[in-house]
C-alpha positions in Angstrom: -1.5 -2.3 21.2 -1.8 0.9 19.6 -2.9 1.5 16.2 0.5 1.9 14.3 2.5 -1.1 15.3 -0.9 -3.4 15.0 -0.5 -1.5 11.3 3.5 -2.4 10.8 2.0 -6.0 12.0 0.2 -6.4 9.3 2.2 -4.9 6.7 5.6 -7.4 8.1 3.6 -10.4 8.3 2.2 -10.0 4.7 6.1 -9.6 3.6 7.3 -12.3 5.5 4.3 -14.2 3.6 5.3 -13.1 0.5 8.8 -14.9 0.7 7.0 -18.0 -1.0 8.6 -20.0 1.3 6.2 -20.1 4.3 3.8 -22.5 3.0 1.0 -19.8 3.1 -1.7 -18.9 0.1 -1.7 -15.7 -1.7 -4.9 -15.1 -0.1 -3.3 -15.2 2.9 -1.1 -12.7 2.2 -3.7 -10.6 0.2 -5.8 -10.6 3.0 -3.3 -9.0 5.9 -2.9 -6.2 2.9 -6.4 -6.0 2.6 -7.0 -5.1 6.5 -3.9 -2.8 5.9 -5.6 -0.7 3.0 -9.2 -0.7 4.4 -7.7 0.6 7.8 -9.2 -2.2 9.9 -7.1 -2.7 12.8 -7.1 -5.7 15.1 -7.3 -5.2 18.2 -4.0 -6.9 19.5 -2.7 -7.3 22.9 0.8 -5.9 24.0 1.7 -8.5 26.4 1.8 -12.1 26.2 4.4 -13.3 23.8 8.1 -14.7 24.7 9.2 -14.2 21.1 9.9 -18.1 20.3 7.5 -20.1 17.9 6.9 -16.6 16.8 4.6 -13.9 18.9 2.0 -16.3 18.9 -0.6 -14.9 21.0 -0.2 -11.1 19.9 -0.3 -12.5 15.9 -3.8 -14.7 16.4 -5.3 -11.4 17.5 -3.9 -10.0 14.4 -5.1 -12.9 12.2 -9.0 -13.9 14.3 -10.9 -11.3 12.3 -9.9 -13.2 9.2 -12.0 -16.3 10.2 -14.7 -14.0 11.9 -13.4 -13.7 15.6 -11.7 -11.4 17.7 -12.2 -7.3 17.5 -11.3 -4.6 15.3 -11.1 -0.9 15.1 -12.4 0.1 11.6 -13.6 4.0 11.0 -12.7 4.6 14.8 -15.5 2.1 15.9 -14.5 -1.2 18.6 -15.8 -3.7 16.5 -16.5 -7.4 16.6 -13.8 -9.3 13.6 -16.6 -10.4 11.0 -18.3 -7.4 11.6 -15.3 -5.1 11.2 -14.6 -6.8 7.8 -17.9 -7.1 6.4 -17.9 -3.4 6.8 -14.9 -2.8 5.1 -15.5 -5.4 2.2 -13.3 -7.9 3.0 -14.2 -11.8 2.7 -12.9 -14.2 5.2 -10.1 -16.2 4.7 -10.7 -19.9 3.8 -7.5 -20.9 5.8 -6.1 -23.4 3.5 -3.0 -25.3 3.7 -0.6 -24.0 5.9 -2.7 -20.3 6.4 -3.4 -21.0 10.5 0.3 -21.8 11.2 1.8 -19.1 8.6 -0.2 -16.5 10.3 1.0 -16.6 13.5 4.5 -18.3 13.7 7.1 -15.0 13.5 8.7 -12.1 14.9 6.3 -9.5 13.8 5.3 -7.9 17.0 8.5 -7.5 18.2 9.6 -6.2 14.8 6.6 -3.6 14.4 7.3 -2.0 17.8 11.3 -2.5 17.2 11.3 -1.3 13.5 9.2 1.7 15.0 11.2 2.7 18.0 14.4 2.6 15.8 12.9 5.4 13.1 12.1 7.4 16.6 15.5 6.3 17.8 17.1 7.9 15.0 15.3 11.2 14.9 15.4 11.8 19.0 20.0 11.5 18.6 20.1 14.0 15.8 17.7 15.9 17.8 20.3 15.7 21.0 23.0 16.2 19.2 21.5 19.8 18.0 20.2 19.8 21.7 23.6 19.2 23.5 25.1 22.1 21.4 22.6 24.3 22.3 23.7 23.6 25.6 27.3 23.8 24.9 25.7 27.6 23.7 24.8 28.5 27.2 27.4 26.7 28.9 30.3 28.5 27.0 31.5 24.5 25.8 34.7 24.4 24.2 35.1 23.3 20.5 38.2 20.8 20.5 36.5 17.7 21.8 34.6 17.3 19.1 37.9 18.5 16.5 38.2 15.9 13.4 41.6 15.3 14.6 40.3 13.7 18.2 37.3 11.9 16.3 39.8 10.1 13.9 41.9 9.4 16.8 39.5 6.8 18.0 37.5 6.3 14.4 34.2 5.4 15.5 32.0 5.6 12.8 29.3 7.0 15.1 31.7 9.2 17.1 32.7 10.6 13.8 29.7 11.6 12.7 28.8 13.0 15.7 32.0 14.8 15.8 31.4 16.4 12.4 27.4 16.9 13.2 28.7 19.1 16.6 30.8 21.3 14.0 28.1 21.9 11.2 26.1 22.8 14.3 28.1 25.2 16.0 30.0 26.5 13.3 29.2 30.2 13.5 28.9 30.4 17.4 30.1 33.6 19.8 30.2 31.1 22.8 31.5 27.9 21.8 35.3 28.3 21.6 38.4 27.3 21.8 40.3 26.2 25.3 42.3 29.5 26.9 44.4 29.7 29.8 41.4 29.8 32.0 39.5 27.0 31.3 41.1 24.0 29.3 38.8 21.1 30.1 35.0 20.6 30.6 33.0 18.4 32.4 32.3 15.2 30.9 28.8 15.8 30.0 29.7 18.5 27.4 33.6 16.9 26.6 31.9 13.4 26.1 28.9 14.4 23.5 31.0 12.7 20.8 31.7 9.9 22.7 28.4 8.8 23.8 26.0 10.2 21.0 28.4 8.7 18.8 28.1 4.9 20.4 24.3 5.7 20.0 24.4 6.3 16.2 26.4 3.2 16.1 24.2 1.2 18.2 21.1 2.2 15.8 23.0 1.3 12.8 23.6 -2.8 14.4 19.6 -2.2 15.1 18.7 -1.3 11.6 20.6 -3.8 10.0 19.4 -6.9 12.7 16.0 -5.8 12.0 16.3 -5.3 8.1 17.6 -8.3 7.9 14.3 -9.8 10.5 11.9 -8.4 8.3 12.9 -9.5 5.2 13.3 -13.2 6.4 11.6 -16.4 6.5 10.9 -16.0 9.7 8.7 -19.3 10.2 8.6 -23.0 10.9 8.3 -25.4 8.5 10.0 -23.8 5.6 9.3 -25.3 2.0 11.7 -24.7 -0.8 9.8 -24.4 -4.2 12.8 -24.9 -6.6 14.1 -28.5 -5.0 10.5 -29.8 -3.1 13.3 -29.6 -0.2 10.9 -29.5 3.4 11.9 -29.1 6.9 9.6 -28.5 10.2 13.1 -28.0 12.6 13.8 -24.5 11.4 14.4 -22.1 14.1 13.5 -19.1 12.4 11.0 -18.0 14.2 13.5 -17.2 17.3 13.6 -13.4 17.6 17.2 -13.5 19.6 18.8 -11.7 16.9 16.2 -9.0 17.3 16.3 -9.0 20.7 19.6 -8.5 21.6 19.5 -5.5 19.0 16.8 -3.6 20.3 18.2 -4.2 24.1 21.2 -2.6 22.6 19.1 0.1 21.5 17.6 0.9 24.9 21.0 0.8 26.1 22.2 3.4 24.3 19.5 6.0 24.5 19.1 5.4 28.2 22.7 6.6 28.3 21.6 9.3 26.3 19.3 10.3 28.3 21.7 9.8 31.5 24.1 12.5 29.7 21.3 15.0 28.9 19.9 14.9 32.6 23.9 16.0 33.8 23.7 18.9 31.4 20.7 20.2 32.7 21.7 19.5 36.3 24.8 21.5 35.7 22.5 24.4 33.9 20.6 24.7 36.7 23.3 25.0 39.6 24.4 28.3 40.1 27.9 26.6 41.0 28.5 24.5 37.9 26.9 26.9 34.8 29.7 29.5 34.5 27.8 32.6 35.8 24.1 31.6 35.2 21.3 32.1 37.9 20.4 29.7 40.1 17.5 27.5 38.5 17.8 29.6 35.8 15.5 32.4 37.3 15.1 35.4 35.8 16.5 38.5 37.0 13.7 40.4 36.6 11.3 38.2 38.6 10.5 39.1 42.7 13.2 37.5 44.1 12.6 34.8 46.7 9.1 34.3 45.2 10.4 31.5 41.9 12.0 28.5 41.9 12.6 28.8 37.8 13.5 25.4 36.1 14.6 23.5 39.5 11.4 21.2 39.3 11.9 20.4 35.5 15.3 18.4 36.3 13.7 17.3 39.3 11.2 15.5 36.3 14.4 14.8 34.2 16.0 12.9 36.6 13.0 10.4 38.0 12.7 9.9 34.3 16.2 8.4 34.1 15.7 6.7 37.5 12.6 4.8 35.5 14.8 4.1 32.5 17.6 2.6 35.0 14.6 0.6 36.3 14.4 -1.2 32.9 17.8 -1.5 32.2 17.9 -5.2 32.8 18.2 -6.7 28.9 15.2 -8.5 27.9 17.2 -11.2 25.7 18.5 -13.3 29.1 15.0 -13.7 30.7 14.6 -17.1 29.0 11.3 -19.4 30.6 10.8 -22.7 29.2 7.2 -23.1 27.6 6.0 -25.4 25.7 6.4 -28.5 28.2 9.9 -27.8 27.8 10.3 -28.4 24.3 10.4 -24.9 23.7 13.3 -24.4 26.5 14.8 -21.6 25.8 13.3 -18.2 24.5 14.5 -14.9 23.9 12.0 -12.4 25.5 12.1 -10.4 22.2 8.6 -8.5 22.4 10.0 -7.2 25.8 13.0 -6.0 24.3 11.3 -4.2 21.8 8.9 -2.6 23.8 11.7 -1.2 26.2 13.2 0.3 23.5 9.8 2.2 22.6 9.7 3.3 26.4 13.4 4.5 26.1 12.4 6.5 22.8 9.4 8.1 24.3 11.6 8.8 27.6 14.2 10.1 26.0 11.9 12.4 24.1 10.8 13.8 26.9 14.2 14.3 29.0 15.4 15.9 25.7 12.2 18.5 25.8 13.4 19.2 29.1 17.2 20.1 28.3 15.7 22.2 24.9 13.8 24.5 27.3 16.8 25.2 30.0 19.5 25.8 27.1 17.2 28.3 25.5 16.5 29.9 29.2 19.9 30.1 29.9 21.1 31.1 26.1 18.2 34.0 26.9 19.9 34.9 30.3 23.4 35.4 28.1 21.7 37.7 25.9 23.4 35.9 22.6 21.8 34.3 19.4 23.0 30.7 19.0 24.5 29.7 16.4 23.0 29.9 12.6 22.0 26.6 12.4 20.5 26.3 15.5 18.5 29.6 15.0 15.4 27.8 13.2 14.6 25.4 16.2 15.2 27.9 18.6 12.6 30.4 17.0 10.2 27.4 17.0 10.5 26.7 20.3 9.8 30.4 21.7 7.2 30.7 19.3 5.2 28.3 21.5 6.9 28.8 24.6 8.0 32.0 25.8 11.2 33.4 28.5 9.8 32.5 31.7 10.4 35.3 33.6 7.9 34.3 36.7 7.0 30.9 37.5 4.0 29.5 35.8 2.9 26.1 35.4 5.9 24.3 33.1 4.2 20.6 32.2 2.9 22.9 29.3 5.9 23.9 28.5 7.4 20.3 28.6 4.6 19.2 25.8 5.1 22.2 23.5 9.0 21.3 23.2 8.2 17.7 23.1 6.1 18.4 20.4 8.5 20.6 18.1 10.6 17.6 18.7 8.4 15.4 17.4 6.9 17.4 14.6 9.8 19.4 13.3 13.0 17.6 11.2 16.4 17.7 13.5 18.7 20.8 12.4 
């Protein structure tokens, strides 16, 4: 696993620890914060758990440098567990009591890369949202599908937000307008931004609070209650189905997303569907019949939703007894979580994709989009410029991606 959710590991297992009701030692606890502070990182593997009886296997990796086994990054140096530890000043851990069992039995690999993917989740639909209008700039879009009136006609608390998000956008625009005589309806991609963004936003906000709630739970087996002496070893906690039916929700919705951003930049590049625009968004002033413009950049968009279709199948069904069957039914959260981190980071990059054609084609209008979408615009040619002849565009796919992932969503 990568650095950062080994990191959220740490810090969720040392909160679930700190519930008092684990059966674990405050050293136990002190010592996952201790890695945590000293920046000694397990190395963890991604694979390997089914989300029941906890992610066992990913948190021993997490937990083997504590009794001197397993390997650690520490200073940006592959190191053996003691080794990485002594280095950083930290003792091993006695493993008293219930320590071993503590350490391992929960959620918190699926909730690291879950917890994760939803803060991405987050900033990627506010980034199409500001995206999609930008489109809706160089598509001439028409304003009344995202009206107040039509969102509290079907009161979605996502689709309203996204309906008054589109208006704060746009508000100021030469090209987003009203419906006249000669065009009353658009196509679905543009009409539907409200309907689908909005599901998104509300599919994030079930995700935040399932996984809010995961984190901040006993999320273990046997659970001890300090106020009555009151024990159990048949608690279930440890099941992540909750989680994982949350982040497979996630997925959903910013594979659909991402299925709604790829139409918009079909329809920019087709001469017969963008309301005047070149063909492939080619510039008029390059040698004609020697450019093929922005064609092979939705050619990328679109085998980038083909992979997300791939792993559309829900992780939360894929139940294999383990366990000798005692553990007969388990929820696949890990894989759950970790499609959701492969939607995010796909999304991302169909969304760099749609950023660049809008500002082509906004370019080939010859307007300035609207106020609020000025800002983002200016960073994006500030790092990637017109193109006016071909030139090699993965570059220009990372530098959008990047303003996406460094700059705050208009």
């Amino acid at each position: 696993m990568a650095p950062q959710p080994v990191r959220a590991m740490l810090a969720l297992r040392a909160n679930v620890l700190a519930t008092g009701i684990t059966g674990a030692t405050l050293a136990a606890a002190n010592a996952l914060l201790a890695m945590l502070n000293a920046g000694v990182i397990p190395e963890v593997p991604e694979q390997g758990s089914v989300g029941a009886c906890g992610d066992l296997a990913p948190l021993a990796h997490l937990a083997l440098p504590l009794i001197g086994e397993g390997w650690a990054i520490h200073n940006g140096e592959r190191l053996p567990g003691a080794e990485a530890l002594a280095r950083a000043g930290i003792a091993l851990l006695p493993m008293e009591g219930r320590d071993g069992i503590a350490l391992i039995n929960g959620t918190e690999q699926t909730t690291a890369i879950g917890c994760l993917a939803l803060a991405e989740a987050e900033r990627l639909i506010a980034w199409a949202e500001a995206i999609a209008v930008l489109a809706m700039e160089a598509l001439g879009g028409l304003n009344d599908s995202f009206d107040e009136r039509v969102a509290l006609a079907k009161p979605h608390p996502g689709q309203i937000a996204t309906s008054a998000r589109l208006r704060a956008l746009s508000a100021g625009s030469v090209a987003i307008r009203a419906p006249r005589p000669s065009r009353l309806r658009d196509a679905l991609s543009l009409r539907n931004i409200p309907q689908v963004l909005g599901a998104a936003r509300d599919a994030t906000a079930f995700a935040k609070r399932v996984l809010e709630t995961e984190i901040n739970a006993a999320n273990d087996n046997p659970l001890f209650g300090l106020a009555d002496g009151w024990v159990t070893s048949n608690s279930g906690n440890f099941h992540g189905q909750a989680a994982a039916e949350a982040l497979d929700l996630l997925a959903n919705a910013l594979t659909s997303i991402a299925v709604i951003s790829e139409r918009r930049c079909a329809r920019l590049v087709d001469e017969h569907t963008s309301y005047g625009l070149p063909a492939f968004l080619i510039h008029p002033n390059a040698p004609q019949g020697q450019n093929s413009g922005f064609m092979i950049a939705q050619y990328t968009a679109a085998a980038l939703v083909a992979e997300l279709r791939m792993r559309a199948i829900p992780a939360a069904i894929q139940s294999i007894p383990t366990c000798a069957n005692t553990e007969d039914h388990v929820p696949m959260a890990p894989l759950a979580a970790r499609r959701a981190a492969f939607a995010a980071e796909t999304l991302g990059q169909i969304l760099a994709i749609e950023f660049l054609l809008a500002a082509q084609a906004v370019d080939l209008r010859g307007h300035q989009p609207a106020p609020a979408l000025r800002p983002p615009y200016a960073a994006l040619r500030a790092a990637v410029p017109v193109m006016v002849t071909d030139r090699v565009i993965s570059a220009d796919i990372a530098a959008a991606r990047s303003i996406l992932a460094r700059l705050s969503p208009p």
